[in-house]
C-alpha positions, 0 to 999 in steps of 0.5 A: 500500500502507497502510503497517502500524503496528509497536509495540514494547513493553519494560520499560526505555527504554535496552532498546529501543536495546542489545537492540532496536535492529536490529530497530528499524532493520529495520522502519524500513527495511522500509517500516513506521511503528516506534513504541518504548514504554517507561518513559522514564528513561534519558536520550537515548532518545528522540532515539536512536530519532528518529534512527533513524526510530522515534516513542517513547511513554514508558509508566508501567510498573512493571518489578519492583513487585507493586503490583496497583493501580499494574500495573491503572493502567498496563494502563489506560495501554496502552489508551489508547496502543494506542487513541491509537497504533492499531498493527497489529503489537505485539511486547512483551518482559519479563514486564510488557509481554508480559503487561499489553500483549498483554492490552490489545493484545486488549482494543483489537482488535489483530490481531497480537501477539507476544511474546517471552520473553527469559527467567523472571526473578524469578517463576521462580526466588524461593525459598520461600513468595513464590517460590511466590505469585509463580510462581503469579501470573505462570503464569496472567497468561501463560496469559491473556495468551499465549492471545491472542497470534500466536506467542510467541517464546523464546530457549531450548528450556529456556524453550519446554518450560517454558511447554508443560508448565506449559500457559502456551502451546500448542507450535504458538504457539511459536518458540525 
């Protein structure tokens, strides 16, 4: 048997240890080749993950920047990881590596893309006029980009229900 090629993409290095990292461990322990990326600045991260068995690839990726060059830049970079990496399996989490990743994990031909959506941060809850422009941006990058994905998971019914009415994601993609 091949052995399947797992990426996990986040927006913060230390994530992947505190929020992910029993996951991490148990694709390890399933037998598949874990591979973590992620901005790089938090100390130690790598060597963490090494120990556990999963290969970090540090990414430059904005996490909370609205600059449309440097977020074009980085989904650029994911092309060229994904391409480099070539994973069979990509679960991005927050908003930015959900979006720019799952839209470059179909640019390359990945087969399997996940996303989880571990909540609605700043596009959905900014007042006034900039809250508006932002949720606007952000409901037609996820529409986009969730069309292509496998299963989109989320953390609670409120944010499930959300993403189906504002027609982000289709109700049978969805696993709370």
């Amino acid at each position: 048997m091949i052995s399947q090629r797992v990426l996990l993409l986040g927006g913060e290095a230390g994530s992947l240890i505190n929020f992910r990292g029993s996951l991490l461990r148990a694709l390890v322990e399933a037998g598949l080749t874990v591979i973590a990326a992620a901005p790089a600045a938090t100390p130690g991260v790598a060597q963490q993950l090494a120990g556990m068995g999963v290969r970090f690839e540090p990414v430059v990726l904005s996490r909370a920047g609205l600059n449309p060059i440097v977020d074009g830049l980085s989904f650029l970079r994911l092309i060229r990881l994904f391409r480099r990496t070539r994973p069979d399996v990509i679960l991005g989490y927050t908003i930015k590596p959900v979006i720019y990743g799952s839209l470059a994990a179909q640019w390359v031909g990945v087969r399997q893309v996940y996303a989880l959506i571990t909540g609605l941060g700043a596009a959905f809850h900014t007042e006034g006029l900039k809250g508006r422009v932002l949720r606007f941006i952000a409901v037609n990058l996820y529409r986009l980009a969730l069309i292509g994905c496998t299963k989109v998971f989320v953390q609670n019914k409120d944010i499930a229900e959300l993403f189906i009415r504002e027609g982000i994601v289709r109700a049978e993609k969805i696993v709370v």
